[in-house]
C-alpha positions in Angstrom: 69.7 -33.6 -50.6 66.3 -31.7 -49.8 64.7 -33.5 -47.1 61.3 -33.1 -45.8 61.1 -35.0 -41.7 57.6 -35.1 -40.2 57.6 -34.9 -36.7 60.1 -33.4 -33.9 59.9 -35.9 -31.6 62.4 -38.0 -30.8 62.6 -40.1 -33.8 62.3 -37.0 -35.8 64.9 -34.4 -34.2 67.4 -37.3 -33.8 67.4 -38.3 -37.6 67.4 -34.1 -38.4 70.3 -33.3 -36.1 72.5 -36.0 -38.2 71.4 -35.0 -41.1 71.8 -31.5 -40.7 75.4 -31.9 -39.9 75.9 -33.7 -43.3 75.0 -30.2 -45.3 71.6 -31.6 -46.7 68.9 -29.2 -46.6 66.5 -29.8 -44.0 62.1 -29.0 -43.1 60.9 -30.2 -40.2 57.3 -30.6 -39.6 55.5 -30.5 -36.2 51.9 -29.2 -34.9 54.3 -28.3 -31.5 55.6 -25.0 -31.9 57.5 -25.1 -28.7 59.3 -28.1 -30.0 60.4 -26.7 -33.3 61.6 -24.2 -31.7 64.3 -25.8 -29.3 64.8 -27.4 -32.6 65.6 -24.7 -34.5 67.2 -22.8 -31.3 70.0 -25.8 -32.0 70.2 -26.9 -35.6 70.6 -24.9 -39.3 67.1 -26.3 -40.6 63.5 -24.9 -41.4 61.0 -25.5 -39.4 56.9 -25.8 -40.6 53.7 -25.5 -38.2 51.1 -28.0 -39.0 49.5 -31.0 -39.8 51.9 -33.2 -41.8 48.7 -34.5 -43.2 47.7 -31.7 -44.9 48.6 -30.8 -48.7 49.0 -27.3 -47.7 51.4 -27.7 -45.1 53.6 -30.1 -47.4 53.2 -27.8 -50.1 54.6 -25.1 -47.4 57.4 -27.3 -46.3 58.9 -27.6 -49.9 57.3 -31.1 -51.0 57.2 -29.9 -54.8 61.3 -30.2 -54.7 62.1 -32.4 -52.0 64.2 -35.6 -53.1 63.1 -37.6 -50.1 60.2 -37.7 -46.8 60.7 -39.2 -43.7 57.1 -39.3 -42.3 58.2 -40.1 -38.3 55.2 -38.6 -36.7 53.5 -40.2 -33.7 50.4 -41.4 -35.6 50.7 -44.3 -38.1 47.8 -42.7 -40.1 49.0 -39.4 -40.8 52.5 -41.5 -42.1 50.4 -43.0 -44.4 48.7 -40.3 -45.4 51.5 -37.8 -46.0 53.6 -40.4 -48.1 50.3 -40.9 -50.5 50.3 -37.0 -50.6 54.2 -37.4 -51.8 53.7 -39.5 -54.1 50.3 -38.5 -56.1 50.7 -34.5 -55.6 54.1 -33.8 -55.8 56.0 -36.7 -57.1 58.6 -37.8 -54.0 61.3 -40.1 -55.0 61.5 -41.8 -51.7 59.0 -42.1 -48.9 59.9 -43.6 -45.4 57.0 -43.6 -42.8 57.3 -45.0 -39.4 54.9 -47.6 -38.8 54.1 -48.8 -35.1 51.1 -50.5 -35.2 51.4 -54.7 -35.7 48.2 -55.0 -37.6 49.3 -52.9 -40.5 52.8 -54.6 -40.4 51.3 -57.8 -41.2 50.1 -56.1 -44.6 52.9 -55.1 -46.4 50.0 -54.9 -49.4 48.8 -51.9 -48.3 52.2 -50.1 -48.3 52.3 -50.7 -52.3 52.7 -47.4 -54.8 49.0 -48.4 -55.9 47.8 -48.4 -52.2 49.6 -45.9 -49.7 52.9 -45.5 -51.9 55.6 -46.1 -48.7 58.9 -47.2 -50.3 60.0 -48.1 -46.7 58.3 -49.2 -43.5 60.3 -48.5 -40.2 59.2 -49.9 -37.0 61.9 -47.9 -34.6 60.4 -50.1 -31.6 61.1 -53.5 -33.5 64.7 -52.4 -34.4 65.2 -51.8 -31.0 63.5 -54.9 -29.7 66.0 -57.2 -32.1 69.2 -54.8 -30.9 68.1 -56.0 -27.2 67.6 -59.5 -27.8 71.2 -59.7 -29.8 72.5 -58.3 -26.4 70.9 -61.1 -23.8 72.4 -63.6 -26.7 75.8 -62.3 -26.3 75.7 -61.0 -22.6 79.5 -60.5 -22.6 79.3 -57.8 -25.5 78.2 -54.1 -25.9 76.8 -53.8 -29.1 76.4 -56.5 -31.5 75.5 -55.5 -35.1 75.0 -57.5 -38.4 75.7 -57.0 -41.8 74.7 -59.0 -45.1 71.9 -60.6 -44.2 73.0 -61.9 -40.8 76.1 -63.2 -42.3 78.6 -61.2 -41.4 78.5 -59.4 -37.0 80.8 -56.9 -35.4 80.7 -56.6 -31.9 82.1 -54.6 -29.2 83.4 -56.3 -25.5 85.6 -54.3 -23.0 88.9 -56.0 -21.9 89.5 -56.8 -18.9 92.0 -57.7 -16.2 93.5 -61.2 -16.9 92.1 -61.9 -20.6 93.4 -63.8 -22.4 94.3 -60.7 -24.8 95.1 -58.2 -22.9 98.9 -56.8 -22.9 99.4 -58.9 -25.8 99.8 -57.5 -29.5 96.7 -57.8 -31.7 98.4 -60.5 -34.0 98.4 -63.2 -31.8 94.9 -64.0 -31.9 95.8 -65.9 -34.8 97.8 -68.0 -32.6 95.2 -68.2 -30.2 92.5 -68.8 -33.1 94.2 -70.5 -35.5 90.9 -71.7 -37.7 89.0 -68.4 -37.5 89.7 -65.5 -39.1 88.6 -61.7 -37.8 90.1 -58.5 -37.8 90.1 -55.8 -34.6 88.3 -53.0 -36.6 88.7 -50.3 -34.0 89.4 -50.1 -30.4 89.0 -47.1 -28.4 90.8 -46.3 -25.3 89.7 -43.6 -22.5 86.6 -42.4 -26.0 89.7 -42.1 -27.9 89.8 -43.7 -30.6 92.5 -46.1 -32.3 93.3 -47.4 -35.8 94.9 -50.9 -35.0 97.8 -52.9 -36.4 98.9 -55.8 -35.9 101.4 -54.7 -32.9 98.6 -52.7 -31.2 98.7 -54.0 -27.8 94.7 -54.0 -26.0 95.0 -53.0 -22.4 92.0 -53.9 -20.3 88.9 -51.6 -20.5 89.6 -51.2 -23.5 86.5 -50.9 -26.3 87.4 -53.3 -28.6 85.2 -53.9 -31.9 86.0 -56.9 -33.7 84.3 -58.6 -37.1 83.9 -61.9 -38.3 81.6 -64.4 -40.3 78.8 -64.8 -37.6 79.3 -68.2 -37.0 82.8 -67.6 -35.5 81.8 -64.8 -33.7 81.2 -66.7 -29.7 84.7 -68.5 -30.1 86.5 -65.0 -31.0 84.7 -63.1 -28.1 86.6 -66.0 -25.9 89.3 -64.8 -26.5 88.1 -61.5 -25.1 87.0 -61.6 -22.5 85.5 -64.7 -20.4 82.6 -66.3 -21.5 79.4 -65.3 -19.1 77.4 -68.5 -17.5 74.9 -68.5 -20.8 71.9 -66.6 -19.7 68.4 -68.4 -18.4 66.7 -65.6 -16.5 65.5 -62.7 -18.0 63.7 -60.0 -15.9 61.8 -56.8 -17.4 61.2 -53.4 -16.1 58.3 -51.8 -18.1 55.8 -53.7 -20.3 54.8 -51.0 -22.9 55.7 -51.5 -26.4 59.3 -52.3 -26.3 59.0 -54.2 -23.3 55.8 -56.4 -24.6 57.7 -56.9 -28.0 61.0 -57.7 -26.2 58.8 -60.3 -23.9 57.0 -62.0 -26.4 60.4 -62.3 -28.8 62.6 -63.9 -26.0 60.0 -66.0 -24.0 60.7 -69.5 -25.8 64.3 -69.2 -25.2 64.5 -67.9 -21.3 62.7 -67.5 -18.3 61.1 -64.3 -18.6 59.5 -62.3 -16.1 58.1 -58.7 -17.0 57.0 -55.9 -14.3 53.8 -53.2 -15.7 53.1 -50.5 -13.0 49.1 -50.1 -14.7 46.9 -53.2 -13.9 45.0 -53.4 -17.0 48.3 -52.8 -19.1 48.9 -55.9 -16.9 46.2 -57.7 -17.8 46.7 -57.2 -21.6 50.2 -58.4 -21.4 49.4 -61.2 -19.8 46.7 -62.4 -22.4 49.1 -61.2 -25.3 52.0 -63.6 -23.5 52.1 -67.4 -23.3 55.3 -67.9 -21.0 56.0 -64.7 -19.6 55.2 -64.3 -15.6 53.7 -60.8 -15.7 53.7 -59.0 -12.3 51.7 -55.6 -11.3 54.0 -52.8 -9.5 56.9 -50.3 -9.6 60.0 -51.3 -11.4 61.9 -48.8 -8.4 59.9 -50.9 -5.4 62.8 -52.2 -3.4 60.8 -54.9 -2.1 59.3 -56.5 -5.2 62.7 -56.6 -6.9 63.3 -58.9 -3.8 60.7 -61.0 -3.4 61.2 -61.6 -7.4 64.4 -62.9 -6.5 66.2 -60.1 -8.6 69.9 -61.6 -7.3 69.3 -64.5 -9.0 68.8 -62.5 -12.8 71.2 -63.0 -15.3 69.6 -60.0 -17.4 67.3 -56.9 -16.3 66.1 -54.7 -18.8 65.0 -51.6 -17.5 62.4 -50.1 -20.6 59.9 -48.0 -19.1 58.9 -44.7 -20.9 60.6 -42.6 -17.9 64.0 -42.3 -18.0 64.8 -41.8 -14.2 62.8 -45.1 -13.0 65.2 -46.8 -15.7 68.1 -45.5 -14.2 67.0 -46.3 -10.6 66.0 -49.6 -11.1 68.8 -50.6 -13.2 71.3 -49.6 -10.5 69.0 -51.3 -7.6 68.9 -54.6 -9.4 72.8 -54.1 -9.8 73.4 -54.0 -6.3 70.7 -56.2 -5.3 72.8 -58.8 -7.9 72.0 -59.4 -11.2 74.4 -60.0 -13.2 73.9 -57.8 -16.1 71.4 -54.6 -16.0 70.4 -52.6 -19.4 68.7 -49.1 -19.3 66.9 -47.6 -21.7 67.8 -43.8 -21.6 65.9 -41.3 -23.9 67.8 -38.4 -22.9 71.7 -38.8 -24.6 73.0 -36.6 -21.8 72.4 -39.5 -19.6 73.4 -41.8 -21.7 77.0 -40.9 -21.6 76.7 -40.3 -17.7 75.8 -43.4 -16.9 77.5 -45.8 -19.5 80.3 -47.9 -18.2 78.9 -47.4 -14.6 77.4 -49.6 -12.6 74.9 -50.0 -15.3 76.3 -52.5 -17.9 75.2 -50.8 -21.0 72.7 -47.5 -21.5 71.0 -47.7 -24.9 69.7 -44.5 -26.7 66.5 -45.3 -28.3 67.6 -42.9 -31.1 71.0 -43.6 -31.8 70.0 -47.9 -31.7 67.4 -47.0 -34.7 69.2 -43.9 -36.2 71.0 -46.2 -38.7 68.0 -47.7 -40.6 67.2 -44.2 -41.7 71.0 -43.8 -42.7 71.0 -46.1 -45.1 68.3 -44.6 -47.5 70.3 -40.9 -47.3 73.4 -42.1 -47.6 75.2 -41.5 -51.5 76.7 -44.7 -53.5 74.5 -48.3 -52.8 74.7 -48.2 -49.1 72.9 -50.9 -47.9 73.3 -50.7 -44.0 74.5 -48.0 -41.5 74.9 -48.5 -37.5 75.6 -46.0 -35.3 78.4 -46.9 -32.8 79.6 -45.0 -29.7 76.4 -43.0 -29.2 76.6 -41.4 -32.9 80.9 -41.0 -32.4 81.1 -43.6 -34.9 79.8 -45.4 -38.0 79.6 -48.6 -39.6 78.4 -49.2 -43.1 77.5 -51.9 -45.6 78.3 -50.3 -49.0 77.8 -52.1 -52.5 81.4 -51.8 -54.6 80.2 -51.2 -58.6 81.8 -50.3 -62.3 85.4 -51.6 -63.2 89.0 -50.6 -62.3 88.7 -47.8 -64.8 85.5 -46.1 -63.2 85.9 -47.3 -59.6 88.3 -46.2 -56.5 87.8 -49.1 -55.0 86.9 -52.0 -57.5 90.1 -53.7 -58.9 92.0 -52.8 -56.2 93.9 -54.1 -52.9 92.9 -52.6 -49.9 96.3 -51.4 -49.2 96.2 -49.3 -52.8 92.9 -47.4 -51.5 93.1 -44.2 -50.3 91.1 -44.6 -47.4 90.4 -41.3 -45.3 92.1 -40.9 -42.0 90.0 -43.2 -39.5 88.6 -45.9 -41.6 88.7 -49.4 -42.4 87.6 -52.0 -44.0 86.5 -55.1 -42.3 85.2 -57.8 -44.4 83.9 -58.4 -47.8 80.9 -60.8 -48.5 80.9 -61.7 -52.2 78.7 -63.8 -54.3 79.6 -66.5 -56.0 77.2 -68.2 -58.7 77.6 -71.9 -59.2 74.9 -74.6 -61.3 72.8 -76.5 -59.1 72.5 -79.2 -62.1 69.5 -81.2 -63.3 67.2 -78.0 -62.6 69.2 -75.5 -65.2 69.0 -72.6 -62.3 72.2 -71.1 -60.5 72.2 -71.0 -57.2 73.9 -68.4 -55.3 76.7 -68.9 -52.8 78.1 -66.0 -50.3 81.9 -66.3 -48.9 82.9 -64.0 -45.9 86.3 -62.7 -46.5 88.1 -60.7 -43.2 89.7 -58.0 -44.7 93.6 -58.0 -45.0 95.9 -55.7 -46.8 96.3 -57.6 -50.1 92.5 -58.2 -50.3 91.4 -57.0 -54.1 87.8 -55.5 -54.4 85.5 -56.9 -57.2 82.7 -55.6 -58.7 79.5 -56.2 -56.4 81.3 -57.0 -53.1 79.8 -55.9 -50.1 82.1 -54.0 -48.2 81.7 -53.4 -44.3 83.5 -50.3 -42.9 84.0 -48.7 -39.8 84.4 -45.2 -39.6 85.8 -43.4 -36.3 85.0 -40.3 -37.2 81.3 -39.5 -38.6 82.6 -36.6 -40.6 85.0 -38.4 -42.6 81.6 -40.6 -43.9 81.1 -38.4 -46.7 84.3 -39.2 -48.6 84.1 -42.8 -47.6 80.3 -42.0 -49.7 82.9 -40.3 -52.2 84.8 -43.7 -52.8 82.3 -45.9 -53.9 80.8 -44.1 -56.4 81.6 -44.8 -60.0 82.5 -42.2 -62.5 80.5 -40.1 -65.1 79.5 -42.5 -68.2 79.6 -45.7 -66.0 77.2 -48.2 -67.1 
C-alpha cells in the first residue's frame, strides 16, 4: 500500500515505523529537516521537505498514486487542508487527519466529502484519555481494551503470590467460575511469550491477558488477582490537554484533584472544571504532594508534556503512598525501563493510539487493532465474509484453521436478527461466544485475535480474505 504520513512527530514517526516494517511503501512529510532525517537515518521510507498544505509538496510526495493519507501534523488546519487537497486534486481513496481541537469535533458536518472530505477523524489525545479512565475503572489491570462496540474486553493483570490462580492449571477457572465463560488468550512469562492450554499452569508475575463478554469481566479478574479497595481519589500531575480531558471525563465519578505548574493554565482549568480541585505548582514539589495528602491516593496520573517530571513524580507519590501511580512516557526507551517498577504501569502515548490508525491499513474488514506489550503484540477485530468454498475461516471449527504460529482466537460476537412484532422491523441481537476448539465460524462473525508476534499479522490479514470471484 502507497502511503503518504504528514508530520514526523510523534504521532507521525510512530505510525511510519510500523508501517514500514509491514513492506508498504512509505512518504513522510515534515517542514523539520532535522527530524526527517533521524527518520530516515532509522526507517526504509521517503522523506519530503515542506508544507503538507501545499499542492506542490503533495504532488512531490506522490499524492497522484497514493492509496491512502494520514494527515498527523501538529495543526488541525493544515489536516484539513491537505485531505481537501487529496481528495479534489488527486483523487485519495482514504483520508485520516488528526483532529485536536474540541470545537471542530463537535461538527462532524464539516468533515463531509462536500466540505473538507476527511473519511476519518482521530483525536490521539481522546483515545488516550478513554485508555486512562478504563485503567482507574479497573485499578487491578494493565491494559484493558474493548472490542465490538464495548461488548466484548480483554485485559491484562499480573499474578501474584497467593492468587487464587496461581500454580494451578488454566482449566480450573471453570471450576472456580462456573457461570462465566473466558479464555486465557496469552500469558507472557519473563517478555516471553506463551500460547496457553488448558494445563498451562500461571505462576505469579505472570502477564496474563484474558477475554470475556464485558459484563463478566470484574468477577474473572477475581480470580486473578485480589480485587483493589474500588478507587475514590484520583490525583493529576499535569493539566494540559490529556490531563484537562482526563479531569473533566472522570470528575462525576471520583474525587479529582489536578496539579498545573502555569497559573493562568490554572485558572483556565479551573473555569473549564465543575468538581475538580485545581492546584498551582510542580508535580516534583515534595512538599505539595504532602500537604495534598498524596498517601491517601488511590490513583496518580502523572501526564505532563516532560517526560522526566513524570517519572519523578510518579515514583515520589509511590513512596510517599499511593496506591497506584501511572506515567505517561513519550520516549519508548523509558517505557520499557521503567514498566513493572515501582511505577504501576508506563503508558506510551504512541503505542496507546497506534491501533486506531491500524485499523484503516490493515487488509480483509478489520475493524479494530490494539497494540499490546509496547507494539510486541497485537489484537484485532476482523470481520469473517464469503462461504466455506471462498473463505479459510468461514464454515469452519477453530481447531480446522490453520492459524499461524502465535495466534488465537478469543471470542466471536455474532448477530442474530429476530422480529420485534407489531412494528414489522427486525431488531438486531449480539451473542458473545468465548472461543473453544469446536467453535464453527459463520459468515459475518466478528472475530477477536491476539497475535504474539506482530509479524505473523500479515497472514492472519491472509486468512480472512475471501477468494477471487467472491461476491
Amino acid at each position: 500500500m502507497r502511503i503518504v504520513i504528514l508530520g514526523a512527530g510523534q504521532v507521525g514517526s510512530s505510525v511510519a515505523e510500523n508501517l514500514v516494517s509491514e513492506a508498504n511503501d512509505i512518504t513522510v512529510v515534515d517542514t523539520d529537516a532535522g527530524r526527517l532525517r533521524k527518520l530516515q537515518d532509522r526507517l526504509d521510507l521517503r522523506t519530503i521537505i515542506g508544507n503538507a498544505g501545499h499542492p506542490e509538496v503533495l504532488e512531490r510526495a506522490g499524492a497522484r498514486d497514493a492509496d491512502m493519507i494520514l494527515a498527523v501534523t501538529q495543526s488541525d488546519e493544515t489536516n484539513l487542508v491537505a485531505c481537501k487537497l487529496a481528495a479534489t486534486m488527486f483523487n485519495i481513496p482514504t483520508k485520516i487527519a488528526r483532529i485536536r481541537a474540541a470545537d471542530y469535533l463537535s461538527h462532524p458536518e464539516m468533515f463531509a466529502p462536500e466540505n473538507f472530505a476527511v473519511d476519518t477523524v482521530i483525536c490521539p489525545e481522546q483515545v488516550l484519555t478513554d485508555y486512562i479512565a478504563k485503567l482507574i475503572e479497573f485499578p487491578e489491570s494493565l491494559q484493558v481494551l474493548e472490542f465490538a462496540e464495548g461488548r466484548v474486553s480483554l485485559v491484562a493483570v499480573r499474578a501474584f503470590h497467593g492468587g487464587p490462580l496461581v500454580g494451578q492449571e488454566l482449566q480450573t477457572i471453570r471450576k472456580h467460575l462456573p457461570n462465566l465463560d473466558t479464555r486465557v488468550a496469552a500469558i507472557f512469562r519473563q517478555d516471553s511469550p506463551i500460547i496457553p492450554d488448558a494445563t498451562t499452569v500461571v505462576e505469579a508475575g505472570d502477564e496474563v491477558f484474558f477475554i470475556a463478554a464485558t459484563e463478566h469481566i470484574r468477577g474473572i479478574m477475581r480470580e486473578l488477582r485480589r480485587m483493589d479497595k474500588p478507587v475514590k481519589r484520583v490525583m493529576i500531575g499535569g493539566g494540559g490537554n490529556i490531563g484537562r480531558r482526563l479531569a473533566k471525563a472522570i470528575e462525576d465519578r471520583y474525587e479529582v484533584k489536578i496539579i498545573e505548574f502555569n497559573k493562568r493554565g490554572a485558572e483556565n482549568l479551573a473555569a473549564s472544571l465543575s468538581k475538580t480541585l485545581v492546584l498551582v505548582g510542580d508535580v516534583t514539589d515534595e512538599e505539595l504532594l504532602q500537604t495534598e495528602n498524596i498517601g491517601d491516593m488511590d490513583v496518580y496520573c502523572a501526564l505532563t508534556n516532560d517526560d522526566e517530571n513524570n517519572i519523578m513524580s510518579s515514583l515520589l507519590a509511590k513512596r510517599m503512598g499511593a496506591r497506584r501511580v501511572v506515567a505517561l512516557i513519550n520516549r519508548s526507551a523509558y517505557v520499557n525501563l521503567v514498566q513493572a517498577g515501582q511505577i504501576d504501569i508506563a503508558i506510551s502515548p504512541a503505542q496507546a493510539t497506534i491501533g486506531t490508525l491500524l485499523a484503516h491499513v490493515r487488509q480483509g474488514d478489520c475493524v479494530a487493532v490494539h497494540s499490546l506489550r509496547r507494539g510486541a503484540a497485537e489484537a484485532l477485530e476482523l470481520v469473517a465474509h464469503g462461504d466455506a468454498k471462498s473463505s479459510k475461516v468461514v464454515g469452519r471449527r477453530i481447531e480446522e484453521i490453520d492459524l499461524p504460529k502465535g495466534a488465537t482466537i478469543g471470542a466471536i460476537v455474532r448477530t442474530h436478527e429476530r422480529s420485534s412484532g407489531s412494528n414489522g422491523k427486525n431488531a438486531r441481537e449480539h451473542q458473545v461466544l468465548i472461543a473453544h476448539h469446536d467453535t464453527v465460524i459463520e459468515p459475518d462473525d466478528h472475530v477477536i485475535m491476539f497475535v504474539v508476534d506482530k509479524r505473523t499479522v500479515s497472514k492472519v490479514e491472509r486468512l480472512f480474505q475471501v477468494s477471487v470471484g467472491f461476491v
